[in-house]
DOKEPA-112690 format. One line per 3 residues: number of its first residue (from 1); their letters; for each residue x, y, z of C-alpha. Coordinates in pm, 1 decimal. Each point is the difference from the previous one (the first is absolute). Layout:
! DOKEPA-112690
NUM> a> X Y Z ~ ...
//
This chain:
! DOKEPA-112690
1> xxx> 11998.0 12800.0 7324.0 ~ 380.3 -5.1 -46.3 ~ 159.9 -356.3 -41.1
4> xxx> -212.1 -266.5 -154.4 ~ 140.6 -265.2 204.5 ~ 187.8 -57.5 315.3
7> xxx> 326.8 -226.1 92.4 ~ -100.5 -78.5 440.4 ~ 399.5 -97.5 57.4
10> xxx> 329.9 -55.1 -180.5 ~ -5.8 -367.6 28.5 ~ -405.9 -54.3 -159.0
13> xxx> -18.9 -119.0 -337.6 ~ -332.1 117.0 -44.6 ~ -117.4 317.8 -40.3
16> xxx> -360.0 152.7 177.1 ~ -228.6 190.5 -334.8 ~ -129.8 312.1 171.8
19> xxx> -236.3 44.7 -254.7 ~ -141.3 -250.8 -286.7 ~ 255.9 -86.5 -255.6
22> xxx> -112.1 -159.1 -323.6 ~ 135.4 -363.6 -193.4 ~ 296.5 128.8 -229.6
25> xxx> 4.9 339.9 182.6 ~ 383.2 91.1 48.3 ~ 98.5 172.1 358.2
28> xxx> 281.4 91.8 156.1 ~ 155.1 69.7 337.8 ~ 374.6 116.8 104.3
31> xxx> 75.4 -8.1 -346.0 ~ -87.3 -399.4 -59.7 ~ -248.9 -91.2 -267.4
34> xxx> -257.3 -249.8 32.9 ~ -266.3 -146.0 -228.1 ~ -328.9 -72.1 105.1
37> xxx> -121.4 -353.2 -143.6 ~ -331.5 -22.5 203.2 ~ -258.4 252.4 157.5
40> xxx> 116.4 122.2 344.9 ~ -244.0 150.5 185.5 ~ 73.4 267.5 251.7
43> xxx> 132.8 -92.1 360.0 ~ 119.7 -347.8 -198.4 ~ 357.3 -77.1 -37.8
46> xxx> 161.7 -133.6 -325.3 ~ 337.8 -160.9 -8.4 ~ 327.8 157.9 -105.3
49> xxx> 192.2 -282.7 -131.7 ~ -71.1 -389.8 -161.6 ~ -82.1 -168.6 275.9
52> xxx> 74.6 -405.5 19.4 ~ -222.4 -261.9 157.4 ~ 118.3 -15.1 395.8
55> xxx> 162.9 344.9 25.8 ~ -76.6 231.8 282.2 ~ -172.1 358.4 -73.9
58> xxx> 41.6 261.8 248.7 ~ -162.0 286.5 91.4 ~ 81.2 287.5 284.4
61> xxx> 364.5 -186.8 -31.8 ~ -172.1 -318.5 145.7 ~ -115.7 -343.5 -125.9
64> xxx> -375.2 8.7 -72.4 ~ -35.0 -249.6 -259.8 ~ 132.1 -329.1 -240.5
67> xxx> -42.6 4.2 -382.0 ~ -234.5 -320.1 -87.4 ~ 133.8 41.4 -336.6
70> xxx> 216.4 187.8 -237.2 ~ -173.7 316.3 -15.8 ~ 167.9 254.7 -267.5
73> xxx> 43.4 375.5 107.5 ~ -273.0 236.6 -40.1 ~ -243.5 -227.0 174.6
76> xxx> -269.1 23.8 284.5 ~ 77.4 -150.9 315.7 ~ -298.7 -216.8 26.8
79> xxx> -158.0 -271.3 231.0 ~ 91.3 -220.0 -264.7 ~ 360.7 33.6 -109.4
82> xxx> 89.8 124.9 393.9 ~ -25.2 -223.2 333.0 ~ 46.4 119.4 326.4
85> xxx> 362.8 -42.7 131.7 ~ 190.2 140.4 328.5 ~ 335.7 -7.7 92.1
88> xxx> 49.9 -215.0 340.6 ~ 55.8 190.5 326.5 ~ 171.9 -32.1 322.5
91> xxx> 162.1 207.9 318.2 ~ 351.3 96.4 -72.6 ~ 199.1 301.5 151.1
94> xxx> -41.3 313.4 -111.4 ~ 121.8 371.8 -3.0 ~ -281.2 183.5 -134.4
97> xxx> 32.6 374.2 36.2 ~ -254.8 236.3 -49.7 ~ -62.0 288.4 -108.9
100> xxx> -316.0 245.2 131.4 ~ -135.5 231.7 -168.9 ~ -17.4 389.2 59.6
103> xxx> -255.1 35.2 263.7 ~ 13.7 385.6 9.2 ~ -274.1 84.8 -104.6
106> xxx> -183.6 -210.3 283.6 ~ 248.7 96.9 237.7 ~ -210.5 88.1 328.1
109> xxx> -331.5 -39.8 -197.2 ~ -336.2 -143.9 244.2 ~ -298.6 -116.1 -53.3
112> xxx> -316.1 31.2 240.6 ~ -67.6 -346.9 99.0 ~ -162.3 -145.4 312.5
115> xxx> 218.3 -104.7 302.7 ~ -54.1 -263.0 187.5 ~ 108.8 -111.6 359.2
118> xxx> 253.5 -211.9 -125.3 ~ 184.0 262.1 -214.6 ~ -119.3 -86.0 -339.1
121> xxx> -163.9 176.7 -204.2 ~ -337.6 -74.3 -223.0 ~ -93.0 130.3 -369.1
124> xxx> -344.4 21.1 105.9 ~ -215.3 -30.8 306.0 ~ -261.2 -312.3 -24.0
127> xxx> -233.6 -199.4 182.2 ~ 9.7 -417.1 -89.9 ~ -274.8 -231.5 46.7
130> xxx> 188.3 -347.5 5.3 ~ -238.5 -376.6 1.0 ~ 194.9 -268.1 90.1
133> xxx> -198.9 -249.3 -161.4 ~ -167.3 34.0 -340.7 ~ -387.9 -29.0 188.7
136> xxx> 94.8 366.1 94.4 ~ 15.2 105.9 -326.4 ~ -383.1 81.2 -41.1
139> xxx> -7.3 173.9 292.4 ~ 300.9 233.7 -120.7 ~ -228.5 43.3 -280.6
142> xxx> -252.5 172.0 184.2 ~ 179.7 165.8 275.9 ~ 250.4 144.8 -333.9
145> xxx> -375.1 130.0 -205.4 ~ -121.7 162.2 307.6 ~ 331.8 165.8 64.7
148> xxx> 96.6 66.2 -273.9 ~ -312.0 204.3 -116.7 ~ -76.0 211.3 309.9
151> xxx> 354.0 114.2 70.1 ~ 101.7 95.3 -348.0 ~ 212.5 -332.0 -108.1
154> xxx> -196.3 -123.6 -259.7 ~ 49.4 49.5 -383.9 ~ -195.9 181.7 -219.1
157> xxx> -190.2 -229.0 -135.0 ~ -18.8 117.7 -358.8 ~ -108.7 -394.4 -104.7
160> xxx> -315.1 -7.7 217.6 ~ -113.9 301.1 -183.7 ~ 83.0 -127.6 -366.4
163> xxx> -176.5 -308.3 72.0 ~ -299.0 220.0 157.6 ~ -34.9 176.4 -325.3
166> xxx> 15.9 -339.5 -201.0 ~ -292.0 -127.4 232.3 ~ -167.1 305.8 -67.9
169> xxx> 22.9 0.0 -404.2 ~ -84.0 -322.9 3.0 ~ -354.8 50.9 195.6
172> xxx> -67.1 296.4 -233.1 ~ 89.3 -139.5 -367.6 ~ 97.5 -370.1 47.3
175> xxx> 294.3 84.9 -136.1 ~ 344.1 159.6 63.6 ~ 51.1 240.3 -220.1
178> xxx> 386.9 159.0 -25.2 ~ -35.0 305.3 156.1 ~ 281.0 245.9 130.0
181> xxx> -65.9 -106.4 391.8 ~ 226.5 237.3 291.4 ~ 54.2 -81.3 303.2
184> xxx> 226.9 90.5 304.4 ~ 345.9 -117.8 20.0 ~ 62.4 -361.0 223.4
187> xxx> 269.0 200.6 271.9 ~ -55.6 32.2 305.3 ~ -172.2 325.7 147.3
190> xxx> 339.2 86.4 285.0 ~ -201.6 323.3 83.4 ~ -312.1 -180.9 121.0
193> xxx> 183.6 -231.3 298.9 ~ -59.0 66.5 288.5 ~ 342.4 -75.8 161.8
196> xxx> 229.9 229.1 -161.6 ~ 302.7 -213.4 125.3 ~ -116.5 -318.0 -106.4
199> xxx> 121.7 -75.2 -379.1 ~ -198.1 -327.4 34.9 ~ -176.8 -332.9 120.3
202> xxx> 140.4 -282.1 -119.8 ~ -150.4 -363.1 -10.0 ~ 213.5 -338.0 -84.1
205> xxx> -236.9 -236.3 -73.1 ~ 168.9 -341.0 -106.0 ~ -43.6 -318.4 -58.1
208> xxx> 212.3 -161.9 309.2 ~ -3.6 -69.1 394.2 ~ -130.5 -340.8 -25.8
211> xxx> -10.5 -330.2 -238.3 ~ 300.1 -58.5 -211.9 ~ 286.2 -55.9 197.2
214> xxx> 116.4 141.7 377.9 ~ 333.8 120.9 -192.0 ~ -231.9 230.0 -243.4
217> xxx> -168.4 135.6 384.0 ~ 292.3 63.3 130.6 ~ 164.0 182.5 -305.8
220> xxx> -316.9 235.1 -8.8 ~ -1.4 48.8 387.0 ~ 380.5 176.1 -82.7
223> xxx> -120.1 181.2 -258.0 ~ -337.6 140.6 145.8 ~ 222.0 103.1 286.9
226> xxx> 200.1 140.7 -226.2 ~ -235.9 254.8 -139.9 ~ -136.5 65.4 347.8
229> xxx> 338.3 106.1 101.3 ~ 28.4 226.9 -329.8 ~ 145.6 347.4 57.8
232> xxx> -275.3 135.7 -224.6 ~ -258.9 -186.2 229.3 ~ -162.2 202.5 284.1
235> xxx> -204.1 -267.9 128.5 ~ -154.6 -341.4 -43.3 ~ -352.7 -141.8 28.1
238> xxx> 4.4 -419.2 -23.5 ~ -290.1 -223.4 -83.8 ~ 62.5 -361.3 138.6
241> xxx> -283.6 -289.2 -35.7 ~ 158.4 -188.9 246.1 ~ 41.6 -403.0 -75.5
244> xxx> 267.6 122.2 -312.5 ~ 342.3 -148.8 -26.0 ~ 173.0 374.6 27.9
247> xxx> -107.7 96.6 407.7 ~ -16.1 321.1 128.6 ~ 259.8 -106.4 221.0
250> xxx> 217.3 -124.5 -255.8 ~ -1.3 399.7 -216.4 ~ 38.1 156.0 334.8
253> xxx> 308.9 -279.3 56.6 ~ 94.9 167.4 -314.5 ~ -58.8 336.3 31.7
256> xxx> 204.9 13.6 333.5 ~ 303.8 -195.7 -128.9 ~ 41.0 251.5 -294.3
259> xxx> -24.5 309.6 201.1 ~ -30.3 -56.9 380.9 ~ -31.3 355.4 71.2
262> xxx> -320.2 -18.9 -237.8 ~ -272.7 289.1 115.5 ~ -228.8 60.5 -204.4
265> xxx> -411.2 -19.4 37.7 ~ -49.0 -368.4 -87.8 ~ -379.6 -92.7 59.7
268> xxx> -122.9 -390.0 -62.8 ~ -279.0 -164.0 -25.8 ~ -89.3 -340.3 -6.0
271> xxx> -347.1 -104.6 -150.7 ~ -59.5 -303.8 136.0 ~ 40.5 149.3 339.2
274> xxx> -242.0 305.8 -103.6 ~ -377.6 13.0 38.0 ~ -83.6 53.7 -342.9
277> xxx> 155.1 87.8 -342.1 ~ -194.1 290.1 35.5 ~ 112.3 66.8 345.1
280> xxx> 407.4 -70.5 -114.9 ~ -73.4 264.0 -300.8 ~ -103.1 280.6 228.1
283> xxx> 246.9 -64.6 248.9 ~ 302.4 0.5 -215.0 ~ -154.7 301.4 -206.5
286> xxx> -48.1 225.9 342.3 ~ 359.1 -121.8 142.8 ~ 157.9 86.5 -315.4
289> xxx> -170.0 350.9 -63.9 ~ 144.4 103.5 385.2 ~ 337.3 -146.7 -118.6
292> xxx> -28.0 210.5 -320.1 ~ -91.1 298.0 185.6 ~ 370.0 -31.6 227.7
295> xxx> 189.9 -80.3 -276.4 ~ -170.5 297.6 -216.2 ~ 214.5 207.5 222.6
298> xxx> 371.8 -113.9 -103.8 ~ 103.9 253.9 -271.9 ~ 251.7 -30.4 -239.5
301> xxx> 387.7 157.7 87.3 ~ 288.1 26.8 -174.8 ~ 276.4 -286.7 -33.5
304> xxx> 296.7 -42.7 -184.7 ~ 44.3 -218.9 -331.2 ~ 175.6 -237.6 212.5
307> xxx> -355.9 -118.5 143.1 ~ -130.3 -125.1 -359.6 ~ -16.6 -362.0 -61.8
310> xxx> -61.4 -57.7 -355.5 ~ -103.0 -319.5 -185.2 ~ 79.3 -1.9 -369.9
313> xxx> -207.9 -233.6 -186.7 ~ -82.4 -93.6 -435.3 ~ -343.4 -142.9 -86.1
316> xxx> -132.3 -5.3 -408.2 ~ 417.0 58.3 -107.7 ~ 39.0 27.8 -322.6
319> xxx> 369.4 43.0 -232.6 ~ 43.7 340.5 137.9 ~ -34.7 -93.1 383.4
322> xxx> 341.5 -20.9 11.0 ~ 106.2 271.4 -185.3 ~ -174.6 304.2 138.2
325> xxx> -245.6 -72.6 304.7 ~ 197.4 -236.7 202.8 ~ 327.5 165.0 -13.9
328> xxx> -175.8 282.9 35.9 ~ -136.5 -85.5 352.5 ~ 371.4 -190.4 58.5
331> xxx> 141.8 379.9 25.0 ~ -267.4 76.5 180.5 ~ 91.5 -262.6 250.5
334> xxx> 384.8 99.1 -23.6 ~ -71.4 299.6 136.3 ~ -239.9 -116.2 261.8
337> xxx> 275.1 -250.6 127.0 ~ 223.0 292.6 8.6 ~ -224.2 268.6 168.3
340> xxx> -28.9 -310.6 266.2 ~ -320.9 -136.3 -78.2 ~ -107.7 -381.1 -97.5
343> xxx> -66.6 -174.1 -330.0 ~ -185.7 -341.9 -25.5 ~ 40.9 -201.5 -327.3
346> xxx> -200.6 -309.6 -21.0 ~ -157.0 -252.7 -282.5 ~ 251.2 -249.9 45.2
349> xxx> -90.0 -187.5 -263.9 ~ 74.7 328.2 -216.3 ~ 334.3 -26.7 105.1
352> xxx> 93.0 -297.3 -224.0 ~ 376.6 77.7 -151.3 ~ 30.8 252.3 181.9
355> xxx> 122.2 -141.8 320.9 ~ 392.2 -20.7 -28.8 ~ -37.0 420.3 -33.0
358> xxx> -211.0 -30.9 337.9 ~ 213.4 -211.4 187.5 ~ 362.0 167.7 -49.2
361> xxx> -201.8 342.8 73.3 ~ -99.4 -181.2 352.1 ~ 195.9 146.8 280.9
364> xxx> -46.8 -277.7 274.5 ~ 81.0 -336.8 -68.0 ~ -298.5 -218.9 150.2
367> xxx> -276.7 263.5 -154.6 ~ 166.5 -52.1 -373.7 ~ -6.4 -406.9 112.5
370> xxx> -379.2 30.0 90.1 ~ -46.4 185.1 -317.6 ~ 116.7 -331.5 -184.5
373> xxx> -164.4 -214.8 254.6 ~ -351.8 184.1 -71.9 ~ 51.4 -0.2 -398.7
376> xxx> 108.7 -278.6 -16.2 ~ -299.0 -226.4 218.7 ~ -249.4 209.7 -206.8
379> xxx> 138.5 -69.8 -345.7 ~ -10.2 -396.2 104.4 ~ -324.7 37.1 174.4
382> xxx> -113.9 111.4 -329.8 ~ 146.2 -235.1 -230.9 ~ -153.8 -294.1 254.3
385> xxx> -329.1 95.8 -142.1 ~ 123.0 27.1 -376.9 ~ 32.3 356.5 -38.3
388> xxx> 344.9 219.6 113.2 ~ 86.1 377.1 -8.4 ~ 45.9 -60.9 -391.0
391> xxx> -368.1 31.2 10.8 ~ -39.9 275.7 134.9 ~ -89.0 241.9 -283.5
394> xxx> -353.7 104.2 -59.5 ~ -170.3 -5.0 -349.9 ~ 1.0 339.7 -27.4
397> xxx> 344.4 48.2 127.9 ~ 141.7 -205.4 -313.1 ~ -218.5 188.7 -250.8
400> xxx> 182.5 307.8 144.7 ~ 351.3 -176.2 -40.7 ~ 92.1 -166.5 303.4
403> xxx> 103.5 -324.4 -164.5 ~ 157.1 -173.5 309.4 ~ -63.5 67.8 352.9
406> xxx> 404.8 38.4 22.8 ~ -64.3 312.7 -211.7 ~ -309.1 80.3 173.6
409> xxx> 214.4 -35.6 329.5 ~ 290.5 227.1 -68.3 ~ -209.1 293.6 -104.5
412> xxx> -196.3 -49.4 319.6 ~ 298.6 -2.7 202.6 ~ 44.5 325.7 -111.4
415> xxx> -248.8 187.5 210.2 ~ 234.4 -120.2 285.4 ~ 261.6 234.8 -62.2
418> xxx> 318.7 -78.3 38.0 ~ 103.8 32.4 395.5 ~ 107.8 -278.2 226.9
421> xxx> -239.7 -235.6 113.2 ~ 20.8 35.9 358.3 ~ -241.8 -278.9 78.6
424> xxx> -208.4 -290.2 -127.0 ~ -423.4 -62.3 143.3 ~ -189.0 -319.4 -5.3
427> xxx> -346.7 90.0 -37.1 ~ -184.6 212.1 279.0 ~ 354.0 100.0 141.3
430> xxx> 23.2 334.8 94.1 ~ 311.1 252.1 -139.4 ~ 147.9 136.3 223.2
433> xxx> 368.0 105.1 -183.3 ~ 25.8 298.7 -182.1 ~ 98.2 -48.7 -335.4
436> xxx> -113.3 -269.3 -323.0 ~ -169.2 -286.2 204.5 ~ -124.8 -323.7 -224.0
439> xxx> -363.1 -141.8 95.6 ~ -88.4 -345.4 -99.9 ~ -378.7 15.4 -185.1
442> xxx> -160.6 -124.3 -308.4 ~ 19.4 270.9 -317.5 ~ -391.5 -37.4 17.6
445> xxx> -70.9 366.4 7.4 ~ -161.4 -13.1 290.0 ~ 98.9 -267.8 199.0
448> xxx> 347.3 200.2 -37.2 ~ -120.8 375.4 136.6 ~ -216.7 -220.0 260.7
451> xxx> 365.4 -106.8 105.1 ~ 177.8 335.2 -59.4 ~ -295.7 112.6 222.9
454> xxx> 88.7 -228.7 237.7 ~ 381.6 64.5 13.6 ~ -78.5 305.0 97.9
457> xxx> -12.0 255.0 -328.8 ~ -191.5 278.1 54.8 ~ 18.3 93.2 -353.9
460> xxx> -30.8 -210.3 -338.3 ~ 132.4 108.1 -340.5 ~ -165.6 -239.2 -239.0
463> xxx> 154.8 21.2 -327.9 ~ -219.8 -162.0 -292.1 ~ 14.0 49.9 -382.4
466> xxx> -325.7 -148.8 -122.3 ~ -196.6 113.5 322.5 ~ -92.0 -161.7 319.4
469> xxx> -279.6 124.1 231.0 ~ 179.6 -90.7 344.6 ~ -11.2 131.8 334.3
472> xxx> 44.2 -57.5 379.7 ~ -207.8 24.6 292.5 ~ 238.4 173.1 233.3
475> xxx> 291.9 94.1 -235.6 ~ -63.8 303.4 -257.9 ~ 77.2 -162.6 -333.1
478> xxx> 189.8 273.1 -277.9 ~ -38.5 -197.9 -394.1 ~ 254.5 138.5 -201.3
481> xxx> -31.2 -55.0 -386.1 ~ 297.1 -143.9 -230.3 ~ -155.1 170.8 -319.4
484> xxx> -185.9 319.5 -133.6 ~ -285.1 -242.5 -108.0 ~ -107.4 -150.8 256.5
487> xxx> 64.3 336.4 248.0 ~ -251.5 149.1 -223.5 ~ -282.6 -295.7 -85.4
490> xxx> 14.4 -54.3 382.7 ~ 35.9 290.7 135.8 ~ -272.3 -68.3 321.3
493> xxx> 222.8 -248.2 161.4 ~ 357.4 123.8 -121.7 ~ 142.3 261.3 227.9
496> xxx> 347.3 25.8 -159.2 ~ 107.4 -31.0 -380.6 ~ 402.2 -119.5 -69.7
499> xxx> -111.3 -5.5 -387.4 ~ 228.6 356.7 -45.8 ~ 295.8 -274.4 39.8
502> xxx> -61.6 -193.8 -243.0 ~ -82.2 301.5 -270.1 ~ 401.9 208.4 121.5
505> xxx> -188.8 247.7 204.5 ~ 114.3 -69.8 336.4 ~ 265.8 -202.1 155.0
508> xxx> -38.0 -287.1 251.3 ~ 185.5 183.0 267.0 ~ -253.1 310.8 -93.4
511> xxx> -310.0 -238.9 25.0 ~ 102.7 -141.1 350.2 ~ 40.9 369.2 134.3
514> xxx> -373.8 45.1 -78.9 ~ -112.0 -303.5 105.5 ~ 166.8 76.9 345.7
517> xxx> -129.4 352.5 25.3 ~ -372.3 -155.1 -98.3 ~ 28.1 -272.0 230.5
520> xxx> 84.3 288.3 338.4 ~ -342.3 177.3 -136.5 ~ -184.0 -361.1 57.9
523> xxx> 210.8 -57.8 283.8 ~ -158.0 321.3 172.7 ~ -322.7 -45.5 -168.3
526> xxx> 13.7 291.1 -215.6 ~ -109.2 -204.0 -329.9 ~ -178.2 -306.5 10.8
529> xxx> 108.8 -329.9 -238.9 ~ -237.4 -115.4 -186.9 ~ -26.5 -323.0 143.6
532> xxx> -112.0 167.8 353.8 ~ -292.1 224.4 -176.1 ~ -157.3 -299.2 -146.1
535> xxx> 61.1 -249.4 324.2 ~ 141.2 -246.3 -190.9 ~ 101.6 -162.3 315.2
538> xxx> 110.5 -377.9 -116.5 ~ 101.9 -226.8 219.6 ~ 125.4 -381.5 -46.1
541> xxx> 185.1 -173.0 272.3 ~ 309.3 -255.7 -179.7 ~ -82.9 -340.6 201.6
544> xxx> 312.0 -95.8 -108.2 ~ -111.7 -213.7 -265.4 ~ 152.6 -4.7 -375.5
547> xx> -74.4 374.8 -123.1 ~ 232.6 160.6 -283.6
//
């Protein structure tokens, strides 16, 4: 590794260690000297100057923090000598000018995708078993194990058999002895399906439809539709009990108001109107293999770039999320937006200090005023029930140094890019600009790619630097390391590793290129993300409710 340390922006008076830097150990940068007084841990930041009680620190050339006391240079940012702070923001006029990058190398590029009547264009080709009511979910169950097993779905399940042997040890010795135990690897076996065409069936069991409030039924009604109306959805199966708060009638309402040229199968069926559970299971299990069988025949076809929709997402950040993975992925969404295609940043809350940036890059006036409208009702929605954005940091993301969730926020807005933003999405609103579009959702991991999901992405880039196991039902999900270490103690659920720009290897512009060309080869289903091979297909619908 080259530099020991790295200064983010001209304006930051503290520095970012790259590597761990020892009390009294003297480093320098640009040709400025500083003296360490305290341990700094890599991915930490230590501060450049004598810092007094009250006096703003800045990182990425934004406010991020206040000094709670005088704090002499050389020392840790820390939870305790470092509170959250964020400049204020509102909509003013602005000239922003920007400038794309060189797209020549993607210049006329495809990728074999599935069309659809309407014009889009899916990532994949699946079938979706929707309940509207939480009763269904047992029934999913055992429609999804039956499925899932005789046409090829299922994982590997490398688990049952450990356990197996366990039982068996036991039964001979009453013991379990440590013994060197193989067995097969948990992906799924893509040779043994039996529709070629069919990358999956997908199940989104919830917790909704009925009880809590009419508002939380109505909220998943738009997003269930949502999914059904997914470019990378060939066709839906839905499960209603029948007396639930979210009617058939209501998702169909739904359904038709999103896309009233909507023709794909859709088969329901309503148990309390059925014979039998066991009747309702066969039924929806024969309808659905002779939908399976039609859409078995759509093949994939070449489309241009222009036909990606990509969510960018950050889930387990640590203090080099914002220094190699996210911008990383923001190139990679600069040259989306320029090869015409569409980028959806979310995790409002993870926009925290970051918002003025947002705002003057805003091309139409009344999106960049819902933008404030939307931040602002969710911070005070939060602080209502004593928490705020200022919260939002996880355990594990200050261990890794993200002190405030201002700092947290502006290395997250980084996997943005830096286009316009041609639009702004409450939750469940579809994109349908090209360019940088803002959806409103939770930074829960996965109550955020549930909304991504629902804005339309049809691809995720997750970036994470201590390792998240997320996925998507319907939306391939790419997780792109921040660090060498964790690419390599994770490597079965990391599919990309940004760690060679961190150690001077690579540059950010370099990393985005790949990135792109690895996210065409998922596009056309040429490699498979992790997240897909071991169906981690989470799924959490935001009722709207207080969720950082």
């Amino acid at each position: 590794m080259g530099n020991k340390m790295l200064k983010l922006h001209p304006d930051d008076n503290v520095l970012v260690a790259l590597q761990d830097l020892r009390s009294g150990e003297t480093v320098s940068l640009t040709g400025i000297t500083y003296t360490l007084v305290e341990d700094v841990p890599a991915k930490h930041k230590f501060f450049m100057q004598d810092m007094k009680a009250g006096d703003g620190i800045t990182m990425y050339g934004v406010l991020v923090g206040k000094a709670q006391f005088d704090i002499p240079a050389g020392s840790r940012m820390s939870t305790e000598n470092t509170k959250h702070a964020a400049e204020p923001f509102t909509f003013r006029p602005s000239t922003y000018q920007w400038k794309a990058p060189d797209i020549s190398k993607f210049a006329g590029r495809t990728f074999n995708g599935y069309l659809r009547s309407d014009g889009r264009v899916g990532t994949a080709n699946y079938w979706l078993f929707i309940p509207t009511v939480f009763c269904e979910n047992r029934n999913l169950d055992v429609i999804r194990e039956a499925l899932h097993n005789e046409l090829g779905y299922a994982v590997t399940d490398k688990y049952k058999s450990y356990t197996h042997h366990l039982v068996e040890a036991y039964k001979e010795r009453g013991n379990l002895a440590d013994e060197n135990i193989s067995f097969p690897s948990a992906l799924a076996n893509r040779e043994s399906r039996v529709f070629k065409n069919i990358d999956g069936i997908k199940f989104l069991n919830h917790q909704g439809g009925c009880g809590g409030t009419r508002q939380d039924a109505a909220i998943l009604g738009k997003l269930l539709a949502a999914y059904a109306d997914h470019p990378n959805v060939a066709g839906i199966t839905v499960l209603s009990l029948g007396c639930q708060n979210l009617q058939v009638q209501d998702f169909q309402n739904d359904l038709y108001a999103r896309n009233p040229h909507f023709n794909k199968p859709l088969f329901i069926f309503e148990q309390q109107s059925s014979r039998s559970e066991e009747q309702l299971i066969q039924d929806a299990i024969r309808k659905t293999f002779e939908g399976l069988i039609e859409a078995n025949k759509i093949e994939r076809q070449p489309a241009p770039l222009s036909q990606l929709s990509l969510g960018v997402k950050c889930g387990g950040s640590d203090g080099f999320s914002g220094i190699s993975a996210n911008p990383a992925v923001g190139y990679t969404a600069d040259l989306l937006v320029a090869l015409g295609g569409k980028v959806l940043l979310a995790e409002f809350p993870e926009l925290c200090g970051a918002e003025q940036g947002l705002i003057d890059r805003t091309k139409d006036e009344a999106a960049a005023k819902k933008f404030i409208h939307l931040m602002t009702a969710y911070n005070k929605a939060a602080h209502e029930v004593g928490s705020g954005f200022e919260n939002n940091p996880s355990p594990g993301n200050i261990k890794d140094g993200l002190i405030t969730d201002a700092i947290k926020s502006a290395g997250a807005a980084k996997k943005g890019g830096t286009s316009p933003v041609e639009d702004v999405l409450d939750y469940t609103e579809p994109a349908t600009k090209t360019g940088l579009n803002l959806v409103c959702t939770p930074g829960n991991d996965v109550e955020a790619t549930t909304g991504k999901a629902a804005a339309g992405a049809t691809l995720i880039l997750f970036t994470t630097g201590l390792g998240t196991p997320t996925g998507n039902p319907v939306c391939p999900v790419i997780k792109v390391a921040t660090n060498n270490a964790l690419a390599k103690r994770m490597a079965d659920i990391i599919d990309i590793n940004t760690g060679p720009v961190i150690e001077g290897e690579k540059t950010i512009e370099q990393m985005g290129e790949e990135i792109l060309e690895y996210c065409i080869k998922a596009a056309s289903g040429e490699v498979i993300p992790k997240a897909v091979l071991l169906n981690q297909d989470d799924f959490i619908p935001w009722k709207r409710g207080v969720s950082l």
